[in-house]
N, C-alpha and C positions, 0 to 999 in steps of 0.2 A: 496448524490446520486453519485455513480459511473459513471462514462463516459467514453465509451470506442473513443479510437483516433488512429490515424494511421500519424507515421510520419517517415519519410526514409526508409521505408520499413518495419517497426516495427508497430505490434498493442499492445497497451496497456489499460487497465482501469486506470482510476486516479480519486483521489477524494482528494480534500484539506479538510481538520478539523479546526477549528478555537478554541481556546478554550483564557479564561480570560488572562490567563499569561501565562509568562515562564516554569512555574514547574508543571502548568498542562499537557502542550501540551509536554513536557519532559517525565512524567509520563505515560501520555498516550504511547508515544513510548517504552518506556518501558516494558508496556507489549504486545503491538503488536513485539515486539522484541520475547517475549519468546512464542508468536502464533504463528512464523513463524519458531522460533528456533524445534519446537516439530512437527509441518508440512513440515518441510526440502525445506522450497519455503520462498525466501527471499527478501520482495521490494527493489525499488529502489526507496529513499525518500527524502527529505530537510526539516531543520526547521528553522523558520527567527522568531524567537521572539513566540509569539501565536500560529502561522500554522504550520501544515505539512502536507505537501506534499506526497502522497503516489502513485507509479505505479505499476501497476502489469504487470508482462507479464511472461512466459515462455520461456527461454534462450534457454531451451535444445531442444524445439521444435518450433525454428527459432522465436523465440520473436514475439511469437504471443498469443492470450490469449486461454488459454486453459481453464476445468473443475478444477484445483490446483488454477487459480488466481481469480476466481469462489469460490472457498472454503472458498480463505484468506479472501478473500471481505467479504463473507456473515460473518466469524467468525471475524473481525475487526467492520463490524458494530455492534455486538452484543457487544460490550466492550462500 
């Protein structure tokens, strides 16, 4: 599930993914790599072993979340 947060001024969504290991949770970024490369909206994410870390927001209009971080969501959860 997504959550949206607001911290220094910024709103974001974020949602962490858990997966068995390393080269799942790699894989999976992977191809949210090439969801975000072909929707030209790009997270801001971490991976520490199993998780990652995903936030959305819109830079271009004052890192806030818009209907693009809206899109990625819905189209990263279907993966």
């Amino acid at each position: 599930m997504w959550n949206e947060h607001t911290a220094d001024g910024k709103t974001y969504l974020e949602r962490v993914f858990e997966f068995s290991n390393f080269v799942e949770a790699w894989g999976f970024m992977s191809k949210v790599a090439i969801l975000a490369e072909k929707q030209n909206h790009h997270p801001e994410w971490s991976n520490v072993y199993n998780k990652v870390t995903i936030r959305l927001s819109t830079h271009d209009a004052g890192d806030v979340v818009t209907d693009y971080d809206r899109a990625l969501a819905a189209a990263i959860d279907e993966l």
